[in-house]
Residue frames relative to the residue before (quaternion, step in Angstrom):
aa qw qx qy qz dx dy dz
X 1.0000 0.0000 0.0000 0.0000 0.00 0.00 0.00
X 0.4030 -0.6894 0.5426 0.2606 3.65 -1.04 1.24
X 0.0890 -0.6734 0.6829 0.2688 3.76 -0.97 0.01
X 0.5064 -0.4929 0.6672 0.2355 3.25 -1.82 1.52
X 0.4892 -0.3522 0.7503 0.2715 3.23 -2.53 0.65
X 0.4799 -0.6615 0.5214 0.2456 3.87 -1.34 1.13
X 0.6829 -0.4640 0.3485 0.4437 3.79 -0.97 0.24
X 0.3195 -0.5482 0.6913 0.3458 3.61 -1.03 -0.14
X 0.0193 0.6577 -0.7283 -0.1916 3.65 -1.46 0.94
X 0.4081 -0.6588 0.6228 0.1073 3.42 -1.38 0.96
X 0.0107 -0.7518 0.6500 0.1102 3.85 -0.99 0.57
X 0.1733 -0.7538 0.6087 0.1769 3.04 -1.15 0.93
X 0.5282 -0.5098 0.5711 0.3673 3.52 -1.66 0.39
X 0.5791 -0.5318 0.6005 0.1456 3.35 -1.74 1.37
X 0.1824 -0.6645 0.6826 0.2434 3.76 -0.79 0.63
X 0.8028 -0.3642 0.3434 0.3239 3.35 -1.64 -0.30
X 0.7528 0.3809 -0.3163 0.4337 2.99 0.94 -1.17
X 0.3756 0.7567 -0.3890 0.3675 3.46 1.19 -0.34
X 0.8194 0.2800 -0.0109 0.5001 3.70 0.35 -1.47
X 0.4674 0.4644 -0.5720 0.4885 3.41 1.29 0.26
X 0.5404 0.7117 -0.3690 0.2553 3.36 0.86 -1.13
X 0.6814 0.5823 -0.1289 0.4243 3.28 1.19 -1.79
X 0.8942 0.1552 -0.1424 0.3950 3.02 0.61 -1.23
X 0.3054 0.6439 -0.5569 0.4266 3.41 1.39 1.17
X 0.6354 0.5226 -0.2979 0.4842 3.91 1.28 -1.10
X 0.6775 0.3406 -0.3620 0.5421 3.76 0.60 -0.54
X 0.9073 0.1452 -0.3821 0.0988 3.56 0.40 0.27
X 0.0553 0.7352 -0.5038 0.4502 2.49 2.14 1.33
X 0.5291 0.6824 -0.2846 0.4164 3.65 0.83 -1.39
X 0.8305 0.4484 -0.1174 0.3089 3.03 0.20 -1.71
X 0.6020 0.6413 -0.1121 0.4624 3.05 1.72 -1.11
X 0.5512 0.5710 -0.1985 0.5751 3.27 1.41 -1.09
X 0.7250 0.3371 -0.3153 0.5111 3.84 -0.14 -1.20
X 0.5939 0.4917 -0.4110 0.4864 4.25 0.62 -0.82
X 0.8333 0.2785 -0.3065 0.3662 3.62 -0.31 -0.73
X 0.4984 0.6165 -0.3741 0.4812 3.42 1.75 -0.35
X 0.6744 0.4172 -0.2491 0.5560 3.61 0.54 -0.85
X 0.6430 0.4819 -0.3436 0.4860 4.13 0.63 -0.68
X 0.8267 0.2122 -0.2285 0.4683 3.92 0.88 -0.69
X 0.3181 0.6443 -0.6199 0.3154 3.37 1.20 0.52
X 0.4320 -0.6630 0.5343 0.2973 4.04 -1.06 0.60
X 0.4757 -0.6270 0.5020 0.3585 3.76 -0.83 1.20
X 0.4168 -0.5074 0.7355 0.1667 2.79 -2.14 1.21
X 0.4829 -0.7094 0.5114 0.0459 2.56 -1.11 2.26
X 0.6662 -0.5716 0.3686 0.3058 4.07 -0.82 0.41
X 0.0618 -0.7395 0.4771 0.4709 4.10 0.57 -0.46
X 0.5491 -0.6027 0.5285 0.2364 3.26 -1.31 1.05
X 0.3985 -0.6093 0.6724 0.1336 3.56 -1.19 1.09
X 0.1429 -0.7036 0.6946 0.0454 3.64 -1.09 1.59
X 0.2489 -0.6096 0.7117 0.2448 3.66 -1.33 0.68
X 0.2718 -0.5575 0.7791 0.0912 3.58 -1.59 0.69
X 0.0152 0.6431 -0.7613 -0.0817 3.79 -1.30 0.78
X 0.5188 -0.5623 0.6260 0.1510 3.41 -1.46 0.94
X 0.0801 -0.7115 0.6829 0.1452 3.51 -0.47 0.79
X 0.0266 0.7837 -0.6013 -0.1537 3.69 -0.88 0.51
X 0.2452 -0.7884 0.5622 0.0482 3.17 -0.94 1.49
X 0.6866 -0.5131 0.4470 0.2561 3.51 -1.36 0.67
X 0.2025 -0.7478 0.6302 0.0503 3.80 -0.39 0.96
X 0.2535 -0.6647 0.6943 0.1089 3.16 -0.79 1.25
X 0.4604 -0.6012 0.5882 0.2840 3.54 -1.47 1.05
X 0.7176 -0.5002 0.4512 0.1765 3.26 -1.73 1.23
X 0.2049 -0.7436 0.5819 0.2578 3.77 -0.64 0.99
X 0.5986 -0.5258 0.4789 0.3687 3.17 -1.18 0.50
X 0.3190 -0.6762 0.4877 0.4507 4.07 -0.33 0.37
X 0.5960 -0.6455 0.3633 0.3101 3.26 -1.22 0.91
X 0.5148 -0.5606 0.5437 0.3536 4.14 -0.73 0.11
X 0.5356 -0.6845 0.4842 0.1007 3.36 -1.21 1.26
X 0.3823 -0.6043 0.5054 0.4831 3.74 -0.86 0.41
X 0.8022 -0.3216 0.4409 0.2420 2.25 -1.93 0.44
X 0.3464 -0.7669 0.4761 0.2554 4.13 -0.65 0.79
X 0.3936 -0.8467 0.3009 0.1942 3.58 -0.04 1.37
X 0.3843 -0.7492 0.3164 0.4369 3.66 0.12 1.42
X 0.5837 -0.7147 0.3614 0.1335 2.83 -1.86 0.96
X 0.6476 -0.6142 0.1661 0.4193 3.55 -0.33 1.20
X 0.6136 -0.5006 0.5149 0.3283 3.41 -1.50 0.72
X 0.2140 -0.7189 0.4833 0.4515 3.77 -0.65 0.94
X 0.3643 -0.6285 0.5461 0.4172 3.87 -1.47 -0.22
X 0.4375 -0.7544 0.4866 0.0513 2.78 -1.26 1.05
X 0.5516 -0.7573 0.2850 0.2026 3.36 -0.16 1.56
X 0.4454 -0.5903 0.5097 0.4397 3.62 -0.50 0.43
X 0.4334 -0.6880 0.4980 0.3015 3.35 -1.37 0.52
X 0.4917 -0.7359 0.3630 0.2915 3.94 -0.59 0.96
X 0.3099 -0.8594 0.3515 0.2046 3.26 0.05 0.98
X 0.6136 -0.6236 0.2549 0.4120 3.26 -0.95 1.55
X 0.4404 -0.6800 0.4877 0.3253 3.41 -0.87 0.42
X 0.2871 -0.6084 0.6245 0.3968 4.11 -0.54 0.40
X 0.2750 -0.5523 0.7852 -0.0520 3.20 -2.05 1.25
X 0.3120 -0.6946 0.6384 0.1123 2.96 -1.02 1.43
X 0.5289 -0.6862 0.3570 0.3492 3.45 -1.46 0.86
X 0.6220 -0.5320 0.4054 0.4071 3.22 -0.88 0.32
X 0.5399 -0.7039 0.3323 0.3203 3.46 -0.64 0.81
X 0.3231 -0.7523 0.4724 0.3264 3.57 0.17 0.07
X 0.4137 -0.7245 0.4116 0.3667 3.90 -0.65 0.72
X 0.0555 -0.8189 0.5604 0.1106 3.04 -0.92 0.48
X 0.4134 -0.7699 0.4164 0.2508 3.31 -0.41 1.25
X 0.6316 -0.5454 0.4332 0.3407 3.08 -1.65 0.83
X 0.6816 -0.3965 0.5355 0.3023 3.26 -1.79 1.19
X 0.0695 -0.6534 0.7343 0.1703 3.22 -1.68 0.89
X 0.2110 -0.8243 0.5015 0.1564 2.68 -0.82 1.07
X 0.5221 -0.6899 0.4223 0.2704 3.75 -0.95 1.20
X 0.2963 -0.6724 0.5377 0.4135 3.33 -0.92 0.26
X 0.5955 -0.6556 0.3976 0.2396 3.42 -1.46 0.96
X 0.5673 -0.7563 0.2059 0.2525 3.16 -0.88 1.73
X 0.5465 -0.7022 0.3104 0.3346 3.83 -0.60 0.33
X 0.4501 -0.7610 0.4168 0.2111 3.27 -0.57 1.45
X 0.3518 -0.6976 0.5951 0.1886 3.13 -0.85 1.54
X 0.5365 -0.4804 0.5794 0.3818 3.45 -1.88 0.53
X 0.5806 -0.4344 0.5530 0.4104 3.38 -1.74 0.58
X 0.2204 -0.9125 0.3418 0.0438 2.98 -1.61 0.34
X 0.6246 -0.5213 0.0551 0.5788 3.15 0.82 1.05
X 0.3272 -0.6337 0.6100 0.3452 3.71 -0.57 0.86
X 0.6669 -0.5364 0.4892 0.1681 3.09 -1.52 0.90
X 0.1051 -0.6442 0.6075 0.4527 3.98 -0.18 -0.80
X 0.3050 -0.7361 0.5666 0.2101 2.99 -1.30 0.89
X 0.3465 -0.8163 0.3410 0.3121 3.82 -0.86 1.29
X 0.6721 -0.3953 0.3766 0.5002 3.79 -1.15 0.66
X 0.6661 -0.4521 0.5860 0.0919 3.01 -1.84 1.05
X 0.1066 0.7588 -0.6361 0.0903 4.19 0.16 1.08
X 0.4283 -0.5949 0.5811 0.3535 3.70 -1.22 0.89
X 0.6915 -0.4255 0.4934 0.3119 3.09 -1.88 0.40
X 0.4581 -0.6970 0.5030 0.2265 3.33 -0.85 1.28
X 0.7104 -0.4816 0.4064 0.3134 3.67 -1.49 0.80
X 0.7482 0.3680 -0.2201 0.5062 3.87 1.15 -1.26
X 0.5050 0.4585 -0.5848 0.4389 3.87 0.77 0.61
X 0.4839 -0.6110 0.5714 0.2569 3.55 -1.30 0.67
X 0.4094 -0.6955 0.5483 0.2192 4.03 -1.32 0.98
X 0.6177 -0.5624 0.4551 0.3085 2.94 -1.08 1.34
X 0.3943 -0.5440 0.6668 0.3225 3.98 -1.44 0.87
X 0.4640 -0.5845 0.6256 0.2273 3.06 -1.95 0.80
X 0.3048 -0.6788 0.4738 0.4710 4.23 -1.09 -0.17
X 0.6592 -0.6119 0.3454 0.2679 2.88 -1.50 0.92
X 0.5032 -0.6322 0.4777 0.3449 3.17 -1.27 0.39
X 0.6736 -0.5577 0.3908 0.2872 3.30 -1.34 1.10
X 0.5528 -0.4659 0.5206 0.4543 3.85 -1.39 0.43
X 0.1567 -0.6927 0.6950 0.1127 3.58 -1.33 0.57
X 0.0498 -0.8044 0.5917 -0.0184 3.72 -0.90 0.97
X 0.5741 0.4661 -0.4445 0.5056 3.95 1.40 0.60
X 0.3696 0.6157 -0.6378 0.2786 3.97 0.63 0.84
X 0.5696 -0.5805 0.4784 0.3314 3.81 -0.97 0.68
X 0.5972 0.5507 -0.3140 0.4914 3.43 0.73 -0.84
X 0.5908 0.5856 -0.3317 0.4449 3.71 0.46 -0.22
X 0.0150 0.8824 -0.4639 -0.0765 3.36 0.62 -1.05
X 0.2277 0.7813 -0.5136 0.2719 3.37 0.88 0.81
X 0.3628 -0.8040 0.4663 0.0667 3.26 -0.66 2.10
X 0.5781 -0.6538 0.4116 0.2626 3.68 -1.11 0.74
X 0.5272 -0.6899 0.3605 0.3408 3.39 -0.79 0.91
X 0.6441 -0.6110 0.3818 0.2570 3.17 -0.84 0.94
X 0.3941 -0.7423 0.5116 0.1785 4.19 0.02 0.97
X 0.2983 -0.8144 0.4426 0.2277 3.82 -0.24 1.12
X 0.3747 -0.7711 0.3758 0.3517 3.25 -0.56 1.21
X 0.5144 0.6291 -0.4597 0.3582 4.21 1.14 -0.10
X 0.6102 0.5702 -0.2698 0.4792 3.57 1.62 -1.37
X 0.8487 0.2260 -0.2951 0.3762 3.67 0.78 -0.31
X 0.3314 0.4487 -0.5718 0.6016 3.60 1.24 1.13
X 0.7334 0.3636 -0.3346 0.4669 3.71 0.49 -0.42
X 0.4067 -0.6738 0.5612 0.2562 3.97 0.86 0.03
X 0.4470 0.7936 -0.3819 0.1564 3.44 0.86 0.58
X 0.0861 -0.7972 0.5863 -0.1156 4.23 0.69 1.22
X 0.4123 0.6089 -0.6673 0.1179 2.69 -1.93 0.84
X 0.3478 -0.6498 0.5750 0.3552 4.06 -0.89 -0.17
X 0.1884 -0.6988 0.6892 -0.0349 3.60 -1.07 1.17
X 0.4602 -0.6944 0.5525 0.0267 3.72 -0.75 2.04
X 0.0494 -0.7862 0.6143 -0.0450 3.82 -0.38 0.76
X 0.0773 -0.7572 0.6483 -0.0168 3.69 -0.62 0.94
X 0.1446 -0.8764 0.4359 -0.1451 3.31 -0.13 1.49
X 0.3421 -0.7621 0.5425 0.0889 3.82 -0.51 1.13
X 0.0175 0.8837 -0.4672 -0.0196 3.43 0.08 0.91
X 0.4222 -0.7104 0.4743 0.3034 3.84 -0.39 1.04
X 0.4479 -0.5660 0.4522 0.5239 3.80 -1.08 -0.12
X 0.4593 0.5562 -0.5090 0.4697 4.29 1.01 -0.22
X 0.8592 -0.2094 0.4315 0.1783 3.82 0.29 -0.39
X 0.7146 0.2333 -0.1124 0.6498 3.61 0.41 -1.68
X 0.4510 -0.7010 0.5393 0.1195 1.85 -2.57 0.36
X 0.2489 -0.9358 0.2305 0.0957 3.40 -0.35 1.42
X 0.5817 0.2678 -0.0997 0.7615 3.51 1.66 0.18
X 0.3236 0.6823 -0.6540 0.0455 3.86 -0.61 0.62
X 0.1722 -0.6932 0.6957 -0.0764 3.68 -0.91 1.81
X 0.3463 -0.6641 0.6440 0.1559 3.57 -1.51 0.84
X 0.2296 -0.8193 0.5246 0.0295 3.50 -0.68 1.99
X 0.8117 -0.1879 -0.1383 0.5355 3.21 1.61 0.45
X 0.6537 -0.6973 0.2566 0.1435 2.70 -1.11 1.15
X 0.4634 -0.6437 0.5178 0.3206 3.93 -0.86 1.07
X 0.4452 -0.6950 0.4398 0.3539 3.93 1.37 -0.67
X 0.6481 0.4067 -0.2789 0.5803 3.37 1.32 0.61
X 0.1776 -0.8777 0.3623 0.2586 3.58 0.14 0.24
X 0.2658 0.7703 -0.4029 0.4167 3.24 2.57 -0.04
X 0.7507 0.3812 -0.1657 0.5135 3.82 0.63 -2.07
X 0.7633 0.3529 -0.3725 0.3925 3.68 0.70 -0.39
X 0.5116 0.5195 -0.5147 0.4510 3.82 0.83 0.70
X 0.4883 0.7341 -0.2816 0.3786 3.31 1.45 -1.01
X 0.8181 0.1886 -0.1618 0.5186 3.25 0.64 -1.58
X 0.7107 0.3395 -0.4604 0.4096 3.66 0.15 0.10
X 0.4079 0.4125 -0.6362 0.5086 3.88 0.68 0.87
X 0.6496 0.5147 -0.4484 0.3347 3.75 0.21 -1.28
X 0.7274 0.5566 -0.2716 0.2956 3.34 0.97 -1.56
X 0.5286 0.6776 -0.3936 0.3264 3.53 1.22 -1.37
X 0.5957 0.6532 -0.2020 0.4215 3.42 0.97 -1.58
X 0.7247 0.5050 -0.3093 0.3523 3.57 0.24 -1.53
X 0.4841 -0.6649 0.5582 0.1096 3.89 -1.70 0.37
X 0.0249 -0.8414 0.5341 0.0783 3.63 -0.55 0.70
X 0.2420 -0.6170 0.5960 0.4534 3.42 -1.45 -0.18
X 0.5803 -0.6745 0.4011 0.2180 3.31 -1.26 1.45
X 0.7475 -0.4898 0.4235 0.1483 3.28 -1.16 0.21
X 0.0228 0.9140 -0.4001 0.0632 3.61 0.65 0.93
X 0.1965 -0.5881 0.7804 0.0808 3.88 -0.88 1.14
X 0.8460 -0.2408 0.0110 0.4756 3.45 -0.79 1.90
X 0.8428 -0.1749 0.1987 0.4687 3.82 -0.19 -1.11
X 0.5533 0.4332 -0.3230 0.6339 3.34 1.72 -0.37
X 0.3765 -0.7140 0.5671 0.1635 3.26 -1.83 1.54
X 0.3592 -0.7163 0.5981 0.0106 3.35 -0.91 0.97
X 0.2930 -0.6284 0.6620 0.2847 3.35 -1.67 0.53
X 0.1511 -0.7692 0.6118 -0.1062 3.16 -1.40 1.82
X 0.6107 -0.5681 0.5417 0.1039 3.48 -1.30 -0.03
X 0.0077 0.7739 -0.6057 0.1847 4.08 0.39 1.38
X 0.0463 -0.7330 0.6783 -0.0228 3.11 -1.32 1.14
X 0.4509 -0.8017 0.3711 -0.1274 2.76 -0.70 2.13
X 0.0159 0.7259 -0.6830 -0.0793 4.02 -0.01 0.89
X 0.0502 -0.7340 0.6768 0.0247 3.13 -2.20 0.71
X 0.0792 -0.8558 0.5106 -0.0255 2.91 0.24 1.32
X 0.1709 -0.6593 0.7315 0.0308 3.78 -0.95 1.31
X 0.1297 0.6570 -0.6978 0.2544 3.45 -1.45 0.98
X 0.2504 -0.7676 0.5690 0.1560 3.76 -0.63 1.38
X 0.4654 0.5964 -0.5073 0.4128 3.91 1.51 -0.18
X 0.7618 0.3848 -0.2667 0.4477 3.68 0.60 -0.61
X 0.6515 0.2979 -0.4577 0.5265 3.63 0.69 0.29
């Protein structure tokens, strides 16, 4: 390997205007960092804060207070009981209908002849007719009116009292009962005393007098006295 001869460095002298040049930039420089540092705004100090503790009174802790009492717990209700249901009886079987066979139809049978219609012969005896009832409205009788109680007419008491009357074949009267009542029992003693007293014509089966049966009105009525 050849070695080279090193470069030649050459220095040249700075003229004037050269190094004014320089030292106009370093104190342009200089100028700059002073007026920078003169208008920078002071760093203010940090301010020191006091804190005061305020100490407040502590009220002592209440005791928590005891709960009511848990209200007892309801009575259970007790369910109506379901009432038995009604069961119809069982039907009882009932056996089937026998049914008969239908009876056998007789042939018609000769109409009979029917014999002729013959009056009643002369030797049978004629039925009796019924007697005629006792009669007690003949004039001849005179049979006075019952005497009007004197309590029934302060009392306004009216009505008609039914006598059923046992009449003998002579006439009298042998049994007299009240078949209905006047509704007072004042007017219905009245008329069966009056009646007991009183005379009929008797009851006669053709010409012969008979005991008969006489129903008796009694009519009370204060318009007629």
């Amino acid at each position: 390997m050849i070695a080279q001869p090193a470069a030649s460095v050459s220095y040249r002298p700075l003229n004037s205007l050269s190094l004014a040049a320089v030292l106009g930039a370093h104190a342009a420089a200089l100028f700059a960092a002073l007026y920078w540092v003169h208008s920078a705004p002071p760093v203010e100090e940090p301010k020191v804060l006091t804190v005061s503790m305020l100490t407040q009174p502590v009220e002592p802790v209440k005791p928590p207070e005891p709960l009511p009492p848990a209200p007892p717990p309801p009575k259970p209700v007790e369910k109506p009981k379901p009432k038995p249901l009604l069961t119809s009886p069982k039907p009882t079987p009932v056996a089937d209908p026998i049914i008969a066979p239908p009876p056998p139809v007789d042939e018609p049978a000769e109409a009979e002849p029917v014999a002729a219609y013959s009056p009643p012969s002369e030797s049978e005896p004629p039925k009796e007719a019924a007697p005629e009832p006792p009669r007690f409205d003949m004039a001849y009788l005179q049979n006075p009116a019952p005497a009007y109680p004197a309590m029934s007419k302060r009392l306004h008491e009216e009505g008609t009292a039914v006598l059923r009357v046992l009449v003998s074949e002579t006439g009298e009267a042998l049994t007299v009962e009240v078949d209905k009542s006047s509704g007072y029992s004042r007017l219905d003693d009245a008329a069966r005393r009056a009646v007991q007293r009183w005379k009929f014509s008797p009851s006669r089966m053709g010409e012969k007098p008979v005991r008969g049966i006489a129903i008796v009105p009694i009519v009370f009525s204060l318009a007629r006295n």
